[in-house]
C-alpha positions as CSV (number, residue, x, y, z in Angstrom):
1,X,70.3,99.6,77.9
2,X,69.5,97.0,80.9
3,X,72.8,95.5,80.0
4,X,75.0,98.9,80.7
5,X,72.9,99.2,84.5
6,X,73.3,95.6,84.9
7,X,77.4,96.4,84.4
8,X,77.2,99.6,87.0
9,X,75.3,97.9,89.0
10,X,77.3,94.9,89.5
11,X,80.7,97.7,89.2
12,X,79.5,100.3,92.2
13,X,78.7,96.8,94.1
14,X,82.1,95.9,93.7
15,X,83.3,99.1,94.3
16,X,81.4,99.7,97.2
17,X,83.1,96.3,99.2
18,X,86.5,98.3,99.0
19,X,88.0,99.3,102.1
20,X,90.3,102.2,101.4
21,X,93.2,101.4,103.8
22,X,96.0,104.2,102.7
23,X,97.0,107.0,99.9
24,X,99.7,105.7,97.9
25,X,100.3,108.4,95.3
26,X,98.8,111.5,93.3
27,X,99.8,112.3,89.9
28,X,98.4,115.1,87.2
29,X,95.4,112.7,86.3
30,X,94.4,111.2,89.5
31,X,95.6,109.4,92.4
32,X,96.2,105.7,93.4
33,X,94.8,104.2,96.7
34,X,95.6,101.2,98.8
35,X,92.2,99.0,99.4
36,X,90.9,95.8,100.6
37,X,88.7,93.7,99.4
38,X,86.0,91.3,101.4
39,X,88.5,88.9,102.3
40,X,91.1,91.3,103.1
41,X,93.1,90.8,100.4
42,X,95.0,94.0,99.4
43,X,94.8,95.7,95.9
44,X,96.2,99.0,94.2
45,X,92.9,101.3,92.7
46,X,94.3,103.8,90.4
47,X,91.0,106.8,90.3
48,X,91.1,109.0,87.3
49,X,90.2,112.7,86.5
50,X,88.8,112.2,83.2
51,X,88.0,116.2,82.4
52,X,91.7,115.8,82.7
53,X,93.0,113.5,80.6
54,X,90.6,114.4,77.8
55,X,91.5,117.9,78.2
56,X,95.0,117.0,77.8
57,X,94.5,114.3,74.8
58,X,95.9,111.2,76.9
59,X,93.2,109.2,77.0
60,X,94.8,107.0,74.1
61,X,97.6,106.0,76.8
62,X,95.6,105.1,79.8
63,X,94.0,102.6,77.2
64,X,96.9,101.4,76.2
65,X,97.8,101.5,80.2
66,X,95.0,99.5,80.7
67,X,94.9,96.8,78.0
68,X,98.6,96.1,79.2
69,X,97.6,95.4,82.5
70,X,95.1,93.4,81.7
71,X,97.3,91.4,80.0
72,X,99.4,90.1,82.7
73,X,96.8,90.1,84.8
């Protein structure tokens, strides 16, 4: 259990050091925002509406979604 708060700890941290600069696009299960980090350097953060995509049963693609980007990460 410490381990899972350590992880949200150290993710609304993170989180919390965005600087959301612009809107870049809304779709049916969220929307995708233009932030900064610390040092300025720009990144895409994709937020999700999960009632929606379990509602819809598309959870199994944002997986997918995200294991690939991972990947070339």
């Amino acid at each position: 259990m410490r381990e899972v708060a350590a992880r949200r700890s150290l993710y609304l941290q993170t989180l919390s050091s965005l600087r959301r600069v612009a809107g870049l696009g809304a779709g049916q299960f969220g929307c995708v925002s233009l932030v900064t980090d610390v040092h300025g350097q720009p990144h895409a953060l994709k937020s999700l509406w999960k009632g929606q995509l379990i509602a819809s049963g598309s959870v199994g693609a944002v997986v997918r979604e995200r294991e690939l980007l991972a990947s070339v990460s």
